[in-house]
C-alpha positions in Angstrom: 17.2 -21.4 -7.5 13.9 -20.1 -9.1 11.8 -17.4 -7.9 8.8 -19.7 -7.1 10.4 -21.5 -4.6 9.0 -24.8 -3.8 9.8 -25.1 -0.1 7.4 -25.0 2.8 6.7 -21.8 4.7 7.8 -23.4 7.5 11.4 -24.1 5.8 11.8 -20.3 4.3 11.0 -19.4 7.9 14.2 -21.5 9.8 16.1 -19.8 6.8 15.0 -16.4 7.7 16.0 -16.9 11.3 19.2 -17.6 10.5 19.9 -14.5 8.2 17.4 -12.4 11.2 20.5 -13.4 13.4 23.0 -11.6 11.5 24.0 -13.0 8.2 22.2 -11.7 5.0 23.4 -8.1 5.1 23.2 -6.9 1.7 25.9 -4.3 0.2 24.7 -0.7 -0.8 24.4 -0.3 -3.7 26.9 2.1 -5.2 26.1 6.1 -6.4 22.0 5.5 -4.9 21.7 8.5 -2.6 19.3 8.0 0.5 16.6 10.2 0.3 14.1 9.8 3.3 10.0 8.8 1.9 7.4 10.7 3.7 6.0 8.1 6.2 2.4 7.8 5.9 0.0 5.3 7.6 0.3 1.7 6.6 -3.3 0.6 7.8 -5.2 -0.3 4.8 -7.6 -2.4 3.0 -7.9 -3.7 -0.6 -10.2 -5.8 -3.0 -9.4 -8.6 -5.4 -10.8 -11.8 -7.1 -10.3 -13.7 -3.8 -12.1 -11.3 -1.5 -11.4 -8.1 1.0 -8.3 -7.4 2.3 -7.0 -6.1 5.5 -3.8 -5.1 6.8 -3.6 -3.5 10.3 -1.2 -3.5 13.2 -2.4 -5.0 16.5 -0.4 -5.7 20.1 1.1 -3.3 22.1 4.5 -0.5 22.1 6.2 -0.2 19.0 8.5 0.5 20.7 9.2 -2.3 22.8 8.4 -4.5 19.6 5.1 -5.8 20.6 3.5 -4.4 18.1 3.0 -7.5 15.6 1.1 -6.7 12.2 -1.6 -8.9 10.9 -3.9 -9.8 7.6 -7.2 -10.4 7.5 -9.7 -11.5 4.7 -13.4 -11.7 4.3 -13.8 -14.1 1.4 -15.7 -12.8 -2.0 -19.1 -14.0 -1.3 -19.0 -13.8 2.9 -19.4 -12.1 5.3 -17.1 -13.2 7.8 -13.3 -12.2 8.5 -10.3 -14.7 8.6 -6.8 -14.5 10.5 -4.7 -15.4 7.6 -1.3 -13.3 8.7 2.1 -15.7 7.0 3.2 -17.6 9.8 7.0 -18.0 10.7 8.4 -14.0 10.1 8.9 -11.1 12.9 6.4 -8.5 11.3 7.4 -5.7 13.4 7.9 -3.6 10.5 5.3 -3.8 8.9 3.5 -5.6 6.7 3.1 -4.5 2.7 -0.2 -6.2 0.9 0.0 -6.4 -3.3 -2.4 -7.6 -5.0 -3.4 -8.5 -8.5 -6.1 -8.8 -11.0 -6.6 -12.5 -10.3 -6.1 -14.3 -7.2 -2.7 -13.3 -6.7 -1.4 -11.2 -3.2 1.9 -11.1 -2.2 2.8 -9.8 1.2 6.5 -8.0 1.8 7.5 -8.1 5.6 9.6 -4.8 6.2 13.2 -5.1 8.2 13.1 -4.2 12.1 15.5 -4.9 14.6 18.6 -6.8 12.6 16.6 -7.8 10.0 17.9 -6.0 7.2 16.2 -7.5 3.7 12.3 -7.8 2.9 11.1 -11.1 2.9 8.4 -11.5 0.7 5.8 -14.6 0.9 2.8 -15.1 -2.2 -0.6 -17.1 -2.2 -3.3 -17.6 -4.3 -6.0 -19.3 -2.4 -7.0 -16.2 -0.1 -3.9 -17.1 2.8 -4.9 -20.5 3.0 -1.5 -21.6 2.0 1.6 -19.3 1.8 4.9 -20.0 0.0 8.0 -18.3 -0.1 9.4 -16.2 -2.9 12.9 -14.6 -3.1 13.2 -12.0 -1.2 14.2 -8.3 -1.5 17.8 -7.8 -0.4 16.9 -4.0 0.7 14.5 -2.9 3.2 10.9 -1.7 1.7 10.1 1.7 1.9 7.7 2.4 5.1 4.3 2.9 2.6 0.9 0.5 1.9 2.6 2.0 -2.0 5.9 0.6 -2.0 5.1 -2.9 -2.7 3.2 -3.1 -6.5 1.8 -6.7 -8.7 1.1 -6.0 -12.8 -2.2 -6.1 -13.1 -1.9 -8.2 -16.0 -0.8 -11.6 -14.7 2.9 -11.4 -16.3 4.2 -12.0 -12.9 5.9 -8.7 -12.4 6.6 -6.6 -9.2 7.9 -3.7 -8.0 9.6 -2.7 -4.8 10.3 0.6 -3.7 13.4 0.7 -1.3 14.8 3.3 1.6 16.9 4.4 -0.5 14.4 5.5 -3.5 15.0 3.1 -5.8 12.3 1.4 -7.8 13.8 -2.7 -8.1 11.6 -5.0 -10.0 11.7 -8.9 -10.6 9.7 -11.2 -11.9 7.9 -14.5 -10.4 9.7 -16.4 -12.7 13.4 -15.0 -12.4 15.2 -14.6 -9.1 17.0 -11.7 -9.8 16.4 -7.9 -8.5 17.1 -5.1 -11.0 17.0 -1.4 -10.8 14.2 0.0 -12.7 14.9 3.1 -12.0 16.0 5.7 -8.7 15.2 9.2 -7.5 18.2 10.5 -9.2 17.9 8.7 -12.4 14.2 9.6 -12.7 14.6 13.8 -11.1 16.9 14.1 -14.0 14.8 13.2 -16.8 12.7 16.0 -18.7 9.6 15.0 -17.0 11.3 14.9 -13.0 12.7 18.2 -13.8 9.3 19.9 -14.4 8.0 18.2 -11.7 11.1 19.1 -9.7 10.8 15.6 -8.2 12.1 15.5 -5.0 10.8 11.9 -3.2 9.7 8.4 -4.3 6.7 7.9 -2.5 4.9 5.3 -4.5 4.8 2.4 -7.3 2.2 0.8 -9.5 1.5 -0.6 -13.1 -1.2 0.8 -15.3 -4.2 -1.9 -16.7 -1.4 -2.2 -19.6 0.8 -3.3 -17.7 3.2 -0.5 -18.2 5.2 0.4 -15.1 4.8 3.7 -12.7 6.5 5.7 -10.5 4.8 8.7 -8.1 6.6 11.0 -5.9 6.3 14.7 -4.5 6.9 17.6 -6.9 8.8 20.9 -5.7 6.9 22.4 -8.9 3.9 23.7 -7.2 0.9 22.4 -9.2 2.2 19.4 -10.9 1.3 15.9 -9.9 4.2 13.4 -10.1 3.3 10.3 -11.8 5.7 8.8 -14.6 5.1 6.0 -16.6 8.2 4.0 -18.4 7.8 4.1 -22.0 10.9 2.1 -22.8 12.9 2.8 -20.5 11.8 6.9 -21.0 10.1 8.0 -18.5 6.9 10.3 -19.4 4.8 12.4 -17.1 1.3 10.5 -17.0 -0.3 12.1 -14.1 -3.5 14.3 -13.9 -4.0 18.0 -14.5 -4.5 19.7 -10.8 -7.6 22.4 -10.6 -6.3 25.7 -10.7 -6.9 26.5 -7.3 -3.9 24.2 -6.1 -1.6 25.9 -8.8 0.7 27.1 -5.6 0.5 23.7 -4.0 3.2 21.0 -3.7 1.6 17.5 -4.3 2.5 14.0 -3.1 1.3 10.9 -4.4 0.1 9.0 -1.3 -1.1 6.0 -3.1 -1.2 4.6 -6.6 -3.5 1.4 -7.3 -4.9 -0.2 -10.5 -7.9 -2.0 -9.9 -9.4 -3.6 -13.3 -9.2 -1.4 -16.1 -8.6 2.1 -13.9 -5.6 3.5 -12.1 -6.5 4.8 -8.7 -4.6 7.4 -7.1 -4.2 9.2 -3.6 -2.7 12.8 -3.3 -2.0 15.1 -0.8 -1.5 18.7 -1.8 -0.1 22.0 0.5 1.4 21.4 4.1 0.0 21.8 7.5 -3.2 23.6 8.2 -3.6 24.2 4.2 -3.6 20.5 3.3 -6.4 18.9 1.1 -6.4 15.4 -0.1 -7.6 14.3 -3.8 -8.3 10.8 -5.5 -7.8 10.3 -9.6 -8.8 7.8 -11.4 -7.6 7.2 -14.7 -9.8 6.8 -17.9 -9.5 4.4 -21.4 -7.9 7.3 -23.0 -4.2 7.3 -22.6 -3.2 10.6 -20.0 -6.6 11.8 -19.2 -7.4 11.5 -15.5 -11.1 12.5 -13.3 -10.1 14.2 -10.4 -12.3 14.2 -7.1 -12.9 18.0 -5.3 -10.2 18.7 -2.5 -10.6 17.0 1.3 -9.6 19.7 3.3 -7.6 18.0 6.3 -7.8 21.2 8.6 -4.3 20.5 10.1 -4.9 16.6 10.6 -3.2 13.7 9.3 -4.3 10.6 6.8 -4.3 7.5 9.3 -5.8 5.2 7.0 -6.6 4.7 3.1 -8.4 1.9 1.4 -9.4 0.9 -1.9 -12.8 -0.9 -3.4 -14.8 -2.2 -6.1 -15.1 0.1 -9.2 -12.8 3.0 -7.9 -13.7 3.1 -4.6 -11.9 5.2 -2.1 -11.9 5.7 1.7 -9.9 7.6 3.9 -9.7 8.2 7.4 -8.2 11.3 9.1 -7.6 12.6 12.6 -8.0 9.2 13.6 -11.5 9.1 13.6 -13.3 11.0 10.4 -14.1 8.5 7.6 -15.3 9.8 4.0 -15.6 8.0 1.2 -15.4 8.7 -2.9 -16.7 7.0 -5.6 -15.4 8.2 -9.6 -18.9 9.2 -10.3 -19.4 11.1 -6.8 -19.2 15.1 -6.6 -18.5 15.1 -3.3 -16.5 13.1 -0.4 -19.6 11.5 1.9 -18.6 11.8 5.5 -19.5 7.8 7.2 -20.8 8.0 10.7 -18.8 8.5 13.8 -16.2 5.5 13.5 -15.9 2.9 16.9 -13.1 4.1 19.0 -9.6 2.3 17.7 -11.1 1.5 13.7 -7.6 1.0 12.1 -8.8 1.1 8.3 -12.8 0.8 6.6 -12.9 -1.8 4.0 -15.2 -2.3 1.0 -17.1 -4.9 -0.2 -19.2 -5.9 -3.3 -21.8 -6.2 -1.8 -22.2 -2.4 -0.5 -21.7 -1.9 3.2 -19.2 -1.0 4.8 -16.8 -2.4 7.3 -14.9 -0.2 10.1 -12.1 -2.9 11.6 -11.0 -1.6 15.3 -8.1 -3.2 17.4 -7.7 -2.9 20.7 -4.5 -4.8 22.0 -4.6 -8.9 20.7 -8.9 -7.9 19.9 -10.2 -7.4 16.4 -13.3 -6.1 16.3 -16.0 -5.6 13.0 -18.4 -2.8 12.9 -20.8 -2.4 10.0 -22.7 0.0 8.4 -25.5 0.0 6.2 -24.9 2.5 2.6 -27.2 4.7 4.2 -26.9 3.9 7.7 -26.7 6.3 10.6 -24.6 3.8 13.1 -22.1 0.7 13.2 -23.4 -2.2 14.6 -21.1 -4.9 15.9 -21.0 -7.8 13.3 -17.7 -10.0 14.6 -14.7 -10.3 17.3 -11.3 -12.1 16.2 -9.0 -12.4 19.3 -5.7 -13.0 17.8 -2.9 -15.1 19.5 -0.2 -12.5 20.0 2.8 -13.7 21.6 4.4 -10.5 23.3 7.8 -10.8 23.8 8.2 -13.1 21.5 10.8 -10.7 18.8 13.1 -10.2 21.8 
């Protein structure tokens, strides 16, 4: 059996049933300790070659499984949004979006109810077609981050799991192995002056060269590590001096062309600020935005653009956006009531995506607009009741 399996969705999905009704239940691995990831919004939106991203969870109570995640794309080149969610797999979970430098995206559907692996499902004509790929016999970390493509079409990936460990295949082999865990990586030189103490995030560099991002106890310190055969060096940015007392978590981690995008979120509670990075040519040297003071609200949606491009939305309805070049964060207008993520485009403006039950709804605004204005309405077909 090959990773690039040749079935039909359709076939991988009367297989997943099966192992959804009980079988499938992967053994823990041995000496991994379980260290809980900080669970941070999974709403997001993302750019490649094919077009704009979305990934946002619609329906209704989470917690009578009726919530039912779904992706959406707005082709390079258009203006308009597509349904293109995998058919065939209870989504409940949550849905993880990678993408790559090409076409590529491969979406990971995290375990709920007895579903206790990660399916994972690939395509590379913008969700026209989906086929299945082996999937991940742990459950996905709950983070947009856990879930990473090499940017350099090798056909590498990276999965972080529950249990902090970083696993990585490749499209061509159907095998799973440890890259490296919590443990493994605190007790290296760089984790212990970092004092790592989660894994919170995984990427790849332009390169191609594997990384890892967690939370630092080491007030000051930015945990990013990047596997130099197999030794794992520090490779994350130098903090302004005014966080020096801060603990930092890396929220996100994203290459996008030839730069490495990152999210933090430094000091707790009322004292929390949020940062973006972005990588240069020059091996280790990072820019780093000015602090996004939170004022005791949380992050509820981060998204990713053309050159570097970062928005973010907080306290569920305050959107600003960063570019690598920008001085400041520039607050957008008043969002619509329910936007789940913003999403970029080439082309400059702005889209604000708001669901409201089974109803998507696109708001746009021009790059210096002062208002949304309604652009498009998806009603999706959600079955409720249907992962009873």
């Amino acid at each position: 059996m090959t990773w690039r399996m040749q079935a039909s969705v359709s076939s991988a999905v009367a297989a997943a049933a099966v192992l959804v009704a009980g079988c499938g239940n992967p053994q823990a691995r041995e000496g991994v300790q379980s260290t809980t990831v900080p669970r941070e919004s999974m709403d997001t939106s993302l750019n490649n070659a094919t077009g704009t991203w979305a990934a946002v969870v619609m329906g209704g109570s989470a917690a009578q499984y009726n919530n039912f995640w779904q992706l959406f794309i707005r082709p390079a080149g258009t203006s308009t949004w597509k349904l293109v969610t995998p058919p065939g797999t209870a989504d409940n979970g949550g849905l993880v979006l990678a993408i790559g430098a090409g076409p590529a995206a491969i979406s990971a559907f995290r375990p709920s109810q007895l579903l206790t692996y990660t399916p994972l499902i690939q395509t590379g004509d913008g969700g026209k077609a989906w086929s299945a790929l082996n999937p991940l016999d742990a459950p996905l970390a709950s983070s947009p981050a856990a879930l990473a493509l090499d940017p350099t079409g090798s056909g590498e990936l990276i999965a972080l799991t529950t249990a902090s460990t970083a696993e990585q295949a490749s499209l061509s082999v159907d095998k799973w192995a440890t890259l490296a865990s919590l443990r493994t990586l605190a007790a290296t030189q760089a984790g212990r002056q970092c004092g790592l103490s989660a894994l919170t995030a995984v990427g790849y560099l332009p390169s191609g060269v594997p990384v890892l991002a967690g939370t630092c106890s080491r007030p000051g310190v930015a945990g990013i590590f990047a596997d130099q055969d197999r030794s794992w060096q520090a490779a994350g940015p130098a903090l302004p001096s005014s966080l020096a007392n801060q603990e930092v978590t890396v929220l996100r981690l994203l290459t996008v062309g030839k730069q490495t995008v990152a999210l933090l979120r430094a000091g707790q509670g009322r004292d929390a600020s949020l940062l973006a990075a972005w990588s240069s040519p020059v091996a280790n040297q990072w820019t780093v935005s000015p602090p996004l003071e939170l004022h005791g609200t949380a992050l509820t949606s981060a998204s990713f653009g053309p050159a570097g491009s970062v928005a973010t939305i907080i306290g569920g309805g305050t959107a600003t956006v960063i570019t690598p070049a920008a001085t400041s964060w520039r607050r957008l207008p008043a969002l619509p009531p329910g936007t789940a993520t913003v999403a970029f485009s080439a082309a400059g403006p702005a889209d604000a995506l708001a669901v409201h039950g089974s109803t998507l709804t696109v708001w746009q605004v021009a790059a210096a607009g002062q208002a949304w204005t309604r652009v498009q309405v998806i009603n999706v077909p959600i079955e409720y009741g249907s992962s009873d």
